[in-house]
Backbone of each chain as ProteinMPNN parsed JSONL, in Angstrom:
{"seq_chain_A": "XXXXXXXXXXXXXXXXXXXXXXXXXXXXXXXXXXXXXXXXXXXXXXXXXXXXXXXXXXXXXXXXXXXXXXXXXXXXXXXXXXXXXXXXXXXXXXXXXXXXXXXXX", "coords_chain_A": {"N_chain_A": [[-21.275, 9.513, -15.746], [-19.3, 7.38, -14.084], [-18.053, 5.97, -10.395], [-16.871, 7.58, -7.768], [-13.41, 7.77, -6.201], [-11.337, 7.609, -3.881], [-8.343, 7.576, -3.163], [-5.629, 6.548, -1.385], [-2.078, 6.973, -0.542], [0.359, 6.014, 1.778], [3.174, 6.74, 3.758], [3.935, 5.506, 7.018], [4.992, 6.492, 10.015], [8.278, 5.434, 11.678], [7.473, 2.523, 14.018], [5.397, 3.16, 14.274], [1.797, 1.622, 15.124], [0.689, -0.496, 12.704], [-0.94, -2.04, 12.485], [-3.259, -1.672, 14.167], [-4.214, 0.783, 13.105], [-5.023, 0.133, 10.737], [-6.882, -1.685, 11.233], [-8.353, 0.042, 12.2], [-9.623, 1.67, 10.685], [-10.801, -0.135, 8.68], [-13.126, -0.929, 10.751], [-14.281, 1.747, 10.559], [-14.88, 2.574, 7.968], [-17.142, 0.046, 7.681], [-18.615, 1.457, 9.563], [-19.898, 3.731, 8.505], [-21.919, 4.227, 5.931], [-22.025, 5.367, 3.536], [-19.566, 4.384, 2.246], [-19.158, 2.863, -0.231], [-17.127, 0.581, -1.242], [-14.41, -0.633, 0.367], [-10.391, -1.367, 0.056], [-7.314, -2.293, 0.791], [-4.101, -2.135, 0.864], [-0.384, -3.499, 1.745], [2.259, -2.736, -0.114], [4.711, -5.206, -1.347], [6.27, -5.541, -3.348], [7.196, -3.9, -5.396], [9.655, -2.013, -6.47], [12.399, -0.202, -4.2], [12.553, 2.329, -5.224], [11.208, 3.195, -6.819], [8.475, 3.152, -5.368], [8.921, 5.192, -3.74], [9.058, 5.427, -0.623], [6.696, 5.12, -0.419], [4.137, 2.835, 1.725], [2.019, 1.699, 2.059], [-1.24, 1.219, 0.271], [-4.933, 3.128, -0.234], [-7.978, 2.811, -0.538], [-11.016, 3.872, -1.599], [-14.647, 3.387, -2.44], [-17.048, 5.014, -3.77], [-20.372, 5.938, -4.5], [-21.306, 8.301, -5.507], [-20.038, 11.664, -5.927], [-20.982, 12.877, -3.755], [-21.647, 11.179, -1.804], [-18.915, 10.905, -0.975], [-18.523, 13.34, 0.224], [-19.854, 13.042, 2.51], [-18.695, 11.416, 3.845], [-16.378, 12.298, 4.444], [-16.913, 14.241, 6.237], [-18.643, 13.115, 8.465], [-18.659, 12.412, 11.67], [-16.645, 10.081, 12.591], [-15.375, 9.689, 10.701], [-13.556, 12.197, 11.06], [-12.974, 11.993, 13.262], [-11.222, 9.736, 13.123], [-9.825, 10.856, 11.386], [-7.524, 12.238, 12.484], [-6.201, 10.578, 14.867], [-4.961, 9.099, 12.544], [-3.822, 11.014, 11.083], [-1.756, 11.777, 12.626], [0.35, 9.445, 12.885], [1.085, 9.544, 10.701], [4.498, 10.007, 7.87], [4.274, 10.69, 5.583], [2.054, 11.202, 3.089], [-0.073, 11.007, 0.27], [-3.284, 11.84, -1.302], [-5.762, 11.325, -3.711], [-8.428, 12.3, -5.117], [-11.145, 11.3, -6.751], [-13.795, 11.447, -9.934], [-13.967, 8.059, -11.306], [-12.991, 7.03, -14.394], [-13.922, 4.054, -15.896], [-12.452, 1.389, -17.604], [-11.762, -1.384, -18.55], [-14.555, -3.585, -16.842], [-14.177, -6.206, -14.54], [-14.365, -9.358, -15.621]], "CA_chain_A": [[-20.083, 9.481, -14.897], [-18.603, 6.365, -12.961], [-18.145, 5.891, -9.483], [-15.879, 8.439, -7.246], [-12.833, 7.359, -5.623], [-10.902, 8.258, -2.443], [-7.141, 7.005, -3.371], [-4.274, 7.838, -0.427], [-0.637, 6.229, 0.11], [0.818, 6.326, 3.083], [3.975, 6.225, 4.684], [3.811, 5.615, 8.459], [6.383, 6.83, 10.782], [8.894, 4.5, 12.632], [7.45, 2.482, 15.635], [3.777, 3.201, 14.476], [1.396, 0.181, 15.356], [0.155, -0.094, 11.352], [-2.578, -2.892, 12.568], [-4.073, -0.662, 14.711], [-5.042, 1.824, 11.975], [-5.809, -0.567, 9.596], [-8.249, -2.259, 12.076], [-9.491, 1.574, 12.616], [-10.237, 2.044, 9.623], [-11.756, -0.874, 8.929], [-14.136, -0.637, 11.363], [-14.735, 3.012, 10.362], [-15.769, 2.055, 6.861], [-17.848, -0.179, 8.617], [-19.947, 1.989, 10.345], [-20.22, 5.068, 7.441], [-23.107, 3.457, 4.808], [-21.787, 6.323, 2.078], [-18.705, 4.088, 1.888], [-19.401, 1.504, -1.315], [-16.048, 0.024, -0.693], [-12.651, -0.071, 0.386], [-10.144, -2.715, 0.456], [-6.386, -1.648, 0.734], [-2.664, -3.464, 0.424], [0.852, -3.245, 1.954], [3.108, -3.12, -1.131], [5.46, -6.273, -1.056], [6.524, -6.081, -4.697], [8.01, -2.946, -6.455], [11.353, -1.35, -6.007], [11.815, 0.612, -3.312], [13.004, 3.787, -5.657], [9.209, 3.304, -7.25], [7.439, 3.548, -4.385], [9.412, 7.007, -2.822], [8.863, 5.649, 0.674], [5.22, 4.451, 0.422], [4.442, 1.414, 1.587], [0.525, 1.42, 2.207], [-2.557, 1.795, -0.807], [-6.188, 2.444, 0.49], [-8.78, 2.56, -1.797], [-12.742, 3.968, -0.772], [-14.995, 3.698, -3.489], [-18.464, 5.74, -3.608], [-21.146, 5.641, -5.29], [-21.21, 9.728, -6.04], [-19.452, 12.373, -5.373], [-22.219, 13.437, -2.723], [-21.353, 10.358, -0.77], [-17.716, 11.243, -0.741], [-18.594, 14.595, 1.075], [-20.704, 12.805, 3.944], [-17.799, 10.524, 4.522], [-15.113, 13.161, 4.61], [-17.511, 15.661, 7.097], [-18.506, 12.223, 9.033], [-17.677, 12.93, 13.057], [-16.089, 9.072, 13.115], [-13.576, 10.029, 9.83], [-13.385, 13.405, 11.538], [-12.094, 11.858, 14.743], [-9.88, 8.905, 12.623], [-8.158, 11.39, 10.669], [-6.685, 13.163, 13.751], [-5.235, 9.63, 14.666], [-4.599, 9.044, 11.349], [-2.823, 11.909, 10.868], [-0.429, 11.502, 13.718], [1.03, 8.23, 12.39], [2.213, 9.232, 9.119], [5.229, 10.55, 7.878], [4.244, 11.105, 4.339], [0.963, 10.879, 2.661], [-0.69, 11.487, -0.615], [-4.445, 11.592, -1.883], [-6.091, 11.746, -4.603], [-10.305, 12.018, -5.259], [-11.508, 12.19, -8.561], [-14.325, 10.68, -10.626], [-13.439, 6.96, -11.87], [-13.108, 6.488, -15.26], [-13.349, 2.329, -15.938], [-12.248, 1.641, -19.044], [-12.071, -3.036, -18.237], [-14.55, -4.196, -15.753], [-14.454, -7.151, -14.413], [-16.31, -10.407, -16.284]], "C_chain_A": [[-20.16, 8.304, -13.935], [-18.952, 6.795, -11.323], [-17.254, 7.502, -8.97], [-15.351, 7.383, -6.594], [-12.175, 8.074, -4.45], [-9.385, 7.295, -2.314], [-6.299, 7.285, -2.299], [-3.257, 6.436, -0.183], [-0.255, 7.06, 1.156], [2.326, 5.839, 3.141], [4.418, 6.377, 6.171], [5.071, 5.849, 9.095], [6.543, 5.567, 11.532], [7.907, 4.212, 13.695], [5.959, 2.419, 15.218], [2.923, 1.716, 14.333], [0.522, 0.236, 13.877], [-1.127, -1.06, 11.953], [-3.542, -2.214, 13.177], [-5.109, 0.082, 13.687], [-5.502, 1.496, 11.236], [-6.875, -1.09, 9.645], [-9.148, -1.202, 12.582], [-10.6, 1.533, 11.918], [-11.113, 1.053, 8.528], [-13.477, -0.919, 9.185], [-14.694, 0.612, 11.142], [-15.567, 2.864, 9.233], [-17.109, 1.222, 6.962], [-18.92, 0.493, 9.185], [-20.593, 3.079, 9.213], [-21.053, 4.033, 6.23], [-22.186, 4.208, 3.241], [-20.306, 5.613, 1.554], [-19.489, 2.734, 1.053], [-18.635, 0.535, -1.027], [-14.842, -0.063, -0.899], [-12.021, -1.633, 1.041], [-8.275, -1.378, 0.155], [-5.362, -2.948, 0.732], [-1.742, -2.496, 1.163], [1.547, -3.744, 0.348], [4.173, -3.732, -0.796], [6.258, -6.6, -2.215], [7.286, -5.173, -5.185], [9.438, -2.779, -5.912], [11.138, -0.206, -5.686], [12.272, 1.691, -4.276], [11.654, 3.985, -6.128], [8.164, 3.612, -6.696], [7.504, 4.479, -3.457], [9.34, 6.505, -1.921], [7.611, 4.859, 0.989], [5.28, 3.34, 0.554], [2.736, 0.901, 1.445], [-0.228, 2.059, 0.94], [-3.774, 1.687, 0.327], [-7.122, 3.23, -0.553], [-10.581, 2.568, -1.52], [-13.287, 4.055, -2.331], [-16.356, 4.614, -2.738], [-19.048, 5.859, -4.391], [-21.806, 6.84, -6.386], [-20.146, 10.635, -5.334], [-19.965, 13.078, -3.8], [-21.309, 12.471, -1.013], [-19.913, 10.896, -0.152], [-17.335, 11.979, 0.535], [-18.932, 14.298, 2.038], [-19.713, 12.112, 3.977], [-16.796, 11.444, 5.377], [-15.835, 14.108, 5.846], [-18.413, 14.457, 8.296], [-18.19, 12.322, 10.474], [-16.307, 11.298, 13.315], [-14.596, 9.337, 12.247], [-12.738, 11.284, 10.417], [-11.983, 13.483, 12.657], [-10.776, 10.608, 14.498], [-8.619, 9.472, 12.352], [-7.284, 12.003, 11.495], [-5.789, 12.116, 14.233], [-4.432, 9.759, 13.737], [-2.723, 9.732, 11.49], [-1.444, 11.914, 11.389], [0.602, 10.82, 13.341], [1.938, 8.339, 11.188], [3.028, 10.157, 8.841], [5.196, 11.213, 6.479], [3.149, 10.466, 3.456], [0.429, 11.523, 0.955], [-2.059, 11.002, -1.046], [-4.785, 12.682, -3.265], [-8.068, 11.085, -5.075], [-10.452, 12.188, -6.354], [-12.743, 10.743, -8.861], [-13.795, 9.399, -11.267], [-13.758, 6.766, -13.412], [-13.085, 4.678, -15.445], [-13.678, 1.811, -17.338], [-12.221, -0.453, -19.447], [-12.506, -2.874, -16.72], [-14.188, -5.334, -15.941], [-15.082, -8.334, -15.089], [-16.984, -10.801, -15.222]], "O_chain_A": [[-21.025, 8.272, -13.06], [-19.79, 7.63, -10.983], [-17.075, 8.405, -9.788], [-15.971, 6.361, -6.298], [-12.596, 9.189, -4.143], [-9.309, 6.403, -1.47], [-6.144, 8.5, -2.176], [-3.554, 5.306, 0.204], [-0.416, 8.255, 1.402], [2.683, 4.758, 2.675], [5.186, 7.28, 6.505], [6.123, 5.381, 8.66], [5.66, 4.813, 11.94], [7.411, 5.144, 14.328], [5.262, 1.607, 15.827], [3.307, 0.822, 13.579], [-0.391, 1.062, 13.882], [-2.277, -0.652, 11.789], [-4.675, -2.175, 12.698], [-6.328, -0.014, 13.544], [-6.421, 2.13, 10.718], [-7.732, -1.167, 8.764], [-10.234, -1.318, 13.151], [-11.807, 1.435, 12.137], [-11.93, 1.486, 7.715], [-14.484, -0.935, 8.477], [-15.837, 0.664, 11.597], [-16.789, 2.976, 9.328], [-18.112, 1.646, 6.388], [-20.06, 0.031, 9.238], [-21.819, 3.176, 9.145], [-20.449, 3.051, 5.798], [-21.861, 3.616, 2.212], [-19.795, 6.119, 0.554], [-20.189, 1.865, 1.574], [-19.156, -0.475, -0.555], [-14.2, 0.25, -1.902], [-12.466, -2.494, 1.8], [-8.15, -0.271, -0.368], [-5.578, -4.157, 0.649], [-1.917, -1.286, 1.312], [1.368, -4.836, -0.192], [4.867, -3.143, 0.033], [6.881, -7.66, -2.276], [8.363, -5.66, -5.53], [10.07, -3.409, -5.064], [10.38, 0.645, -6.15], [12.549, 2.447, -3.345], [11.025, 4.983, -5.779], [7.159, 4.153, -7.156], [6.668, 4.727, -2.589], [9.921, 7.444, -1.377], [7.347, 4.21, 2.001], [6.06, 2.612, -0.062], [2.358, -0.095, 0.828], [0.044, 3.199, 0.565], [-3.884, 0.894, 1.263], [-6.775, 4.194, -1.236], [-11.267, 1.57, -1.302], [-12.665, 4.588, -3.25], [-16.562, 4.802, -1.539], [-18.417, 5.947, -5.444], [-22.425, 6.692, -7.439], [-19.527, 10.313, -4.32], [-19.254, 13.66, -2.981], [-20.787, 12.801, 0.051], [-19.824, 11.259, 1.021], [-16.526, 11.733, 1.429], [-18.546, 15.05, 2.933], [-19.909, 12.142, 5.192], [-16.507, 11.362, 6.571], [-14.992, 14.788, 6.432], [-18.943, 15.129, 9.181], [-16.96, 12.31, 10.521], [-15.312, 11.407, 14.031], [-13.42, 9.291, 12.608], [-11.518, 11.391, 10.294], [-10.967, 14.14, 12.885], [-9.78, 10.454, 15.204], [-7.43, 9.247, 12.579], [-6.174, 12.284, 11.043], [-4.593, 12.398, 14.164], [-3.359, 10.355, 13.826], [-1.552, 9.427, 11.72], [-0.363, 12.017, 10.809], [1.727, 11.319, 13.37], [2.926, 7.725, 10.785], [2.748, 11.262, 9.304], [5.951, 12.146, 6.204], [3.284, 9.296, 3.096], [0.744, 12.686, 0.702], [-2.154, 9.784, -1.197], [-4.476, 13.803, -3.667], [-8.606, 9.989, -5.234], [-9.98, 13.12, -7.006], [-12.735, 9.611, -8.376], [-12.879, 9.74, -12.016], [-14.873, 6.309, -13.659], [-12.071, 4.108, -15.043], [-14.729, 1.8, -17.978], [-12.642, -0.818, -20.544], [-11.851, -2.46, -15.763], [-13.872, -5.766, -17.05], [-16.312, -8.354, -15.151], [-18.059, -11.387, -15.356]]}, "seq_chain_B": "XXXXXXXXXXXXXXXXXXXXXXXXXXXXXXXXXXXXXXXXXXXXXXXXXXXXXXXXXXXXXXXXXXXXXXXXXXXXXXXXXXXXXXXXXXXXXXXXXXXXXXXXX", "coords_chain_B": {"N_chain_B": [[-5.946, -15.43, -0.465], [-6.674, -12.298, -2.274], [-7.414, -10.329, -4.94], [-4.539, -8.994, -7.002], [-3.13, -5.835, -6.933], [-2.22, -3.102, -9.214], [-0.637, -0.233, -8.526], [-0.963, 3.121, -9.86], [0.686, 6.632, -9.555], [0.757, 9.588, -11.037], [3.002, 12.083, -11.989], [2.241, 14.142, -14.745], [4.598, 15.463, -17.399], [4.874, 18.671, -18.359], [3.323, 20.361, -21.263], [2.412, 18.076, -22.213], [0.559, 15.517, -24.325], [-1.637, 14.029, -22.627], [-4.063, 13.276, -22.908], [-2.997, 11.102, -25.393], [-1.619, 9.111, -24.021], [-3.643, 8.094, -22.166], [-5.067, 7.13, -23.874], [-3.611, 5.432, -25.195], [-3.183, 3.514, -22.827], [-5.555, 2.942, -22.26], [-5.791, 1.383, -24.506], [-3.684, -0.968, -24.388], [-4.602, -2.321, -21.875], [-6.942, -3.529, -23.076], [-5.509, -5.069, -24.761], [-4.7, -7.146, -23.542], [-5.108, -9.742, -21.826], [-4.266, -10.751, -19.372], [-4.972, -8.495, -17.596], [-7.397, -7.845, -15.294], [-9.24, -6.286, -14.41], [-9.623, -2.161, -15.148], [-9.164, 0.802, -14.37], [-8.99, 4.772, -13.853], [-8.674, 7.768, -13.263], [-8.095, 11.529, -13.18], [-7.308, 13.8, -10.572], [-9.862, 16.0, -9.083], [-10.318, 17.076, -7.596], [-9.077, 17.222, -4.33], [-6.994, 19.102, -2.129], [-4.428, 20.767, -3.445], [-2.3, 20.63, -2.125], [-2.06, 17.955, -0.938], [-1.923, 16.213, -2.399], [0.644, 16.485, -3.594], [1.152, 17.256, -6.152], [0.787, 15.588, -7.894], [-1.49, 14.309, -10.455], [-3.016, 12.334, -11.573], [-4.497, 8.641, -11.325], [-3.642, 5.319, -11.645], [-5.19, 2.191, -11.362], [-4.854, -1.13, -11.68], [-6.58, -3.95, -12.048], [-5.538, -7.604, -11.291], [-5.741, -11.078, -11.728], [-4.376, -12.665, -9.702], [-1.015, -12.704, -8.71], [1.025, -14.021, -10.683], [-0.829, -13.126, -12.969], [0.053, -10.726, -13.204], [2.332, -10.314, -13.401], [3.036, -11.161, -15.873], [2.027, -9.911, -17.259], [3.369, -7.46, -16.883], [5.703, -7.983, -18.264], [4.569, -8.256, -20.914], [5.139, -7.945, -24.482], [3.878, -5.806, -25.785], [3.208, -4.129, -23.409], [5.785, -3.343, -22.463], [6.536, -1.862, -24.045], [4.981, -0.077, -24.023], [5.591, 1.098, -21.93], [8.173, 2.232, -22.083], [7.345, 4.5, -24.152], [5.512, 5.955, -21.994], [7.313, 6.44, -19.978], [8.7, 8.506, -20.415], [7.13, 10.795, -20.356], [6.622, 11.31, -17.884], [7.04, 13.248, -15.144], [6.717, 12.955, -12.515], [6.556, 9.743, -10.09], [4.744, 7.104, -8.615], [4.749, 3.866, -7.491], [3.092, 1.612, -6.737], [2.485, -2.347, -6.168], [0.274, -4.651, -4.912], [-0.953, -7.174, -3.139], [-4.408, -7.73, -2.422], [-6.737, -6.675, 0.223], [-9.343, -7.079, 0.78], [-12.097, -5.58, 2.265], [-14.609, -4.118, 2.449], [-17.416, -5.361, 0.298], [-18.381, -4.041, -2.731], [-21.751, -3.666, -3.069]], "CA_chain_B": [[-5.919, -14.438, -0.989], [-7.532, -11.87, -2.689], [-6.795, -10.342, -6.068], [-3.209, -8.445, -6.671], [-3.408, -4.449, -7.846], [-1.153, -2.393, -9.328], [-1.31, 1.015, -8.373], [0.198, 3.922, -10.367], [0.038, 7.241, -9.252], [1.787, 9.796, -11.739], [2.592, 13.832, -12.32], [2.749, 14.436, -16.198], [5.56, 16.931, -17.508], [4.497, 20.289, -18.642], [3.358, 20.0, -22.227], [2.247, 16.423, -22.747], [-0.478, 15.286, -24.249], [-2.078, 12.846, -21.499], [-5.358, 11.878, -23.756], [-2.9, 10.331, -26.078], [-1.618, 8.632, -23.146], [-4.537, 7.356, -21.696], [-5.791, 6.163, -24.717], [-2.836, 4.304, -25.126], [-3.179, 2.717, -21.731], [-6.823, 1.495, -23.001], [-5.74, -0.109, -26.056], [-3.172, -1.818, -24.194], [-5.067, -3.254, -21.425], [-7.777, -4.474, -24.026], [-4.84, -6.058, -25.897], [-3.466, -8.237, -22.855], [-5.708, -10.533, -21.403], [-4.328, -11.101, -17.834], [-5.583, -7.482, -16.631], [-8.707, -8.265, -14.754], [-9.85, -5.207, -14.61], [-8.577, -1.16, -15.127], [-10.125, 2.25, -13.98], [-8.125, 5.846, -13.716], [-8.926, 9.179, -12.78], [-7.679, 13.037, -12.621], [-8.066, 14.488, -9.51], [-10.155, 17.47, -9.891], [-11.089, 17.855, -5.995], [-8.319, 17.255, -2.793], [-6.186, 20.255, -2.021], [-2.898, 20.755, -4.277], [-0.866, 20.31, -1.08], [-2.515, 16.589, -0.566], [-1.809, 15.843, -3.923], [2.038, 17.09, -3.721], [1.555, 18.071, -7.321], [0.456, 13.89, -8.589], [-2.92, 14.304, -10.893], [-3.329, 10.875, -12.241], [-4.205, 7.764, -11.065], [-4.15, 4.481, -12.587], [-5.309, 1.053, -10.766], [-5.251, -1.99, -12.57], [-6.579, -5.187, -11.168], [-5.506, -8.619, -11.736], [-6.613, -12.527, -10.528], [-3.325, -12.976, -8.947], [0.22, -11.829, -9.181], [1.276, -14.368, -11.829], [-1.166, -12.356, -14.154], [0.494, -9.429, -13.356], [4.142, -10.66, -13.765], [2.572, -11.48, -17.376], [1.3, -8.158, -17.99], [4.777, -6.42, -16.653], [6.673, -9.16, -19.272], [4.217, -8.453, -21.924], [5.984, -7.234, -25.419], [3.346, -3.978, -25.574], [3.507, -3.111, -22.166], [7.319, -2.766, -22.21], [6.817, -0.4, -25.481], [4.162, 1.438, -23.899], [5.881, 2.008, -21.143], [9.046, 3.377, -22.487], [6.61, 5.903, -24.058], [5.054, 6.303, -20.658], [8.359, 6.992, -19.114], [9.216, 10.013, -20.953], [5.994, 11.784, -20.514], [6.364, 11.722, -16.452], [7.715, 14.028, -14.143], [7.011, 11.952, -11.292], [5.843, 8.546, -10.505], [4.71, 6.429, -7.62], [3.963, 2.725, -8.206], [2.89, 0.465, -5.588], [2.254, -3.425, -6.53], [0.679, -5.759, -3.774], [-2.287, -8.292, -2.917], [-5.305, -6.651, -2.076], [-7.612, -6.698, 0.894], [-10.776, -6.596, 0.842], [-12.743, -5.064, 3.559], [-16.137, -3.59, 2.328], [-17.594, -5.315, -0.732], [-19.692, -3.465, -3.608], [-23.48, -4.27, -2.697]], "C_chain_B": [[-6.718, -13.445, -1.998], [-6.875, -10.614, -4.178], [-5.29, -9.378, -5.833], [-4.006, -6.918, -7.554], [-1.862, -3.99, -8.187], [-1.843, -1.054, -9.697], [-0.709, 2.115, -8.588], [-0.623, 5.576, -9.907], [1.223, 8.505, -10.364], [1.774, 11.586, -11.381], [3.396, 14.028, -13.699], [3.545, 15.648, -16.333], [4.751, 17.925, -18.33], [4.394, 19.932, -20.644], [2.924, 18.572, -23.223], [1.025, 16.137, -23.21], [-0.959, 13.75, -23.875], [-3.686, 12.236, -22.191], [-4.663, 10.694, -24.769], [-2.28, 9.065, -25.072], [-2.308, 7.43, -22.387], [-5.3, 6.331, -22.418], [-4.667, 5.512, -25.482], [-2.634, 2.978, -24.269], [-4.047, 1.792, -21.867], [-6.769, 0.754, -23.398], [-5.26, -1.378, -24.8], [-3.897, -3.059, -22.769], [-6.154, -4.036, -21.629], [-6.821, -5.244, -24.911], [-4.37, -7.302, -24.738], [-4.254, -8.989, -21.85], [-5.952, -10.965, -20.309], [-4.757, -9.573, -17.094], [-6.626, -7.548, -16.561], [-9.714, -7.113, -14.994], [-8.897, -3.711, -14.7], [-9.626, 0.092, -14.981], [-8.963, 3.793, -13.966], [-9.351, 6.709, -13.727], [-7.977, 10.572, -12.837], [-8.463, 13.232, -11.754], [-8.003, 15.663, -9.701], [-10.961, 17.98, -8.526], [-10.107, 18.13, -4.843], [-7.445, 18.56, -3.337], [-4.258, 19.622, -3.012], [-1.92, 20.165, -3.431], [-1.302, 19.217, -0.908], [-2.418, 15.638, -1.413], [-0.365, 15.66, -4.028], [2.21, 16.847, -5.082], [0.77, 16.275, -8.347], [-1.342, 14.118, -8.711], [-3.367, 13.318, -11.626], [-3.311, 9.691, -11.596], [-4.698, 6.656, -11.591], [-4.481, 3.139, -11.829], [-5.834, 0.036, -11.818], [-5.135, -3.609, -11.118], [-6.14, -6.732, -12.09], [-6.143, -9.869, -10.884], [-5.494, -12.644, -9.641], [-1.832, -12.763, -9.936], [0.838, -12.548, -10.119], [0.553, -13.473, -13.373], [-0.341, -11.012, -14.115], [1.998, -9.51, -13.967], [3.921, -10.677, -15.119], [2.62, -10.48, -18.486], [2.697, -7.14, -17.646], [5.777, -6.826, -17.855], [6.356, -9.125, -20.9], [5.028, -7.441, -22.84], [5.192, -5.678, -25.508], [3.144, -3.22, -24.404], [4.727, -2.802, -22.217], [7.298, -1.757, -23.414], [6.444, 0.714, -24.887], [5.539, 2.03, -22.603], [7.251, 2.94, -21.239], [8.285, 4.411, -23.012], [6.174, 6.923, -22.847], [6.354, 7.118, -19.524], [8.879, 8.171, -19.262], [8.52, 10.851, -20.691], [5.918, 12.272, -18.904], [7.521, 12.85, -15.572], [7.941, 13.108, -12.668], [6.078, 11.107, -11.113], [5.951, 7.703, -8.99], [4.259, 5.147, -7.711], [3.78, 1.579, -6.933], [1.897, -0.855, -6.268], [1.575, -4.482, -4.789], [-1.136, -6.675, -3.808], [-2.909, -7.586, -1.635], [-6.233, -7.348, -0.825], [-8.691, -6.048, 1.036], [-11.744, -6.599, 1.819], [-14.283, -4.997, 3.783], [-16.111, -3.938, 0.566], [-18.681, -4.536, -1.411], [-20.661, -4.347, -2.42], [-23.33, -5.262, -3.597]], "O_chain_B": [[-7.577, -14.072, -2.618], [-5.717, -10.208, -4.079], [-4.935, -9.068, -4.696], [-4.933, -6.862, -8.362], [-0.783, -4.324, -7.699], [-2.768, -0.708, -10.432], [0.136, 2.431, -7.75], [-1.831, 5.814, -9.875], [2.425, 8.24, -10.405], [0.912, 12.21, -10.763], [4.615, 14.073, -13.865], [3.366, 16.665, -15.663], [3.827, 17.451, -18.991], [5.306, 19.339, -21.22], [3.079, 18.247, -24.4], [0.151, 16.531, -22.438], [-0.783, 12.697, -24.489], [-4.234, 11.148, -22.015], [-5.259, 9.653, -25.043], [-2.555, 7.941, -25.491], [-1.876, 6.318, -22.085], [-5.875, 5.299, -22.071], [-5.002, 5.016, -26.558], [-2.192, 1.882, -24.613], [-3.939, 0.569, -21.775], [-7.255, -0.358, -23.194], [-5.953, -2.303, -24.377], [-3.716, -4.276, -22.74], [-6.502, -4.955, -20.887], [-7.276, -6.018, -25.754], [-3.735, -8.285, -25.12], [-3.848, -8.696, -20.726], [-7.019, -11.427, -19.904], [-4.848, -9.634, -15.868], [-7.251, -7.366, -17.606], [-10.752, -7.128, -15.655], [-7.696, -3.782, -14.438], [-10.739, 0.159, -15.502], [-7.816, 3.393, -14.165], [-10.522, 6.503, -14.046], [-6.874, 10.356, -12.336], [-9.684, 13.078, -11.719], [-7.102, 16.386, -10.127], [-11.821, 18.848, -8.378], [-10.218, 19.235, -4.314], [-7.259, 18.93, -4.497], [-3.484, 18.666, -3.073], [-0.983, 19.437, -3.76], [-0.455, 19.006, -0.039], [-2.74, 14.459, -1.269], [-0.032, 14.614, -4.587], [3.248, 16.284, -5.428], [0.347, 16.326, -9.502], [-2.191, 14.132, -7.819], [-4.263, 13.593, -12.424], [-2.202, 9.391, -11.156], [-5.855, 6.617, -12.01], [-3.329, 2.862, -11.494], [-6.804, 0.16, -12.566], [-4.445, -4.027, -10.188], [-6.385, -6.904, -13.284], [-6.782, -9.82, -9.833], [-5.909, -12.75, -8.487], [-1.609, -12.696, -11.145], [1.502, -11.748, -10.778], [1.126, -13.252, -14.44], [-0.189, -10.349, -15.14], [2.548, -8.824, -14.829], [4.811, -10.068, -15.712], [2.945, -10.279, -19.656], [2.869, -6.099, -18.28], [6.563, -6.0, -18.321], [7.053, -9.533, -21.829], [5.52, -6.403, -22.396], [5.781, -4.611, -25.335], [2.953, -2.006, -24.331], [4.853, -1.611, -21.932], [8.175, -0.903, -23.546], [6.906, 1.855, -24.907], [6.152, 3.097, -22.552], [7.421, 4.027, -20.685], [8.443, 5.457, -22.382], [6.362, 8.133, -22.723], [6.265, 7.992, -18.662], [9.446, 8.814, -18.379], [9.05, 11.963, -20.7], [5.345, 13.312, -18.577], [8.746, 12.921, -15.669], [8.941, 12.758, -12.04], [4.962, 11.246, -11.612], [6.992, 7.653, -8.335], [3.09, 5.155, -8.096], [4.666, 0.86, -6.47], [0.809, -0.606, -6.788], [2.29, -4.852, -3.858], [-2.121, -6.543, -4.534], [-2.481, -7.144, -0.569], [-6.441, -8.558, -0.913], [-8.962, -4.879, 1.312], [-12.214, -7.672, 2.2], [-14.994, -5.46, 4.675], [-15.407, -3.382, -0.277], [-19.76, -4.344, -0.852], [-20.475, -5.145, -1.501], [-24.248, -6.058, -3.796]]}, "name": "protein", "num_of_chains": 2, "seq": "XXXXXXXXXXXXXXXXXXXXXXXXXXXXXXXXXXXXXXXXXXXXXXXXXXXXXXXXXXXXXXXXXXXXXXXXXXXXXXXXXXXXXXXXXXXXXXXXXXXXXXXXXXXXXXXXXXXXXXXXXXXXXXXXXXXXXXXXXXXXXXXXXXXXXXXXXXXXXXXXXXXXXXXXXXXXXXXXXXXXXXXXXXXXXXXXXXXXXXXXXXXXXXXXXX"}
């Protein structure tokens, strides 16, 4: 079995400072070791009926599922996601084992 | 800049069979040259309600968004994905140029 992932779109409510959170979370990844890595995007490209609303990807990798669990139970993600949380108006995640079917050359 | 993703997040209709699916998705991004890389998952851990019902996700990487325009243009992606289109219930697709935060080791 592959890596684990830690997938979530976002869509932030009106008014919310998005750099802020992005520079949170950032720095949050940052400090947590059990994070392999995470890189995320504002979507600038599809049509908006495609993307329901979202506008943000973020993208944690890990190296097991183990890790996953110390991220998520973490006091710094603990105390992000309560920010977090606040900000958005509509969110979805999704964790699961990575299948990778083309790496990279 | 740093590479472009495209990031599909889906909920298959009732009845489908999603291995033939997936292993349609394979072929095709071993047939088309500009997808850099490609990984997917079922999520088989976050709560149903965090999910809002979406158990598939597909991320495909490219070098930059000309490869991708390539790969949206190509003659077997537009087949597959009329196949692909029938099989979904619901579909979230976010396209954008990626930031990268925390690299692999």
């Amino acid at each position: 079995m592959g890596e684990f992932k830690h997938f979530v779109i976002v869509k932030f409510k009106e008014g919310v400072a998005v750099d802020d959170l992005t520079k949170g979370m950032e720095k949050l990844v940052s400090e947590i070791h059990a994070v392999k890595s995470f890189e995320w995007g504002q979507d600038i490209e599809s049509l908006d009926v495609l993307r329901q609303g979202f506008t943000h990807a973020f993208l944690m990798t890990f190296n097991k599922k183990e890790d996953f669990v110390a991220f998520q139970s973490h006091p710094n993600h603990v105390e992000f996601s309560t920010k977090f949380s606040a900000a958005i108006e509509n969110i979805v995640l999704l964790d699961f084992p990575s299948t990778l079917v083309k790496a990279p050359a």
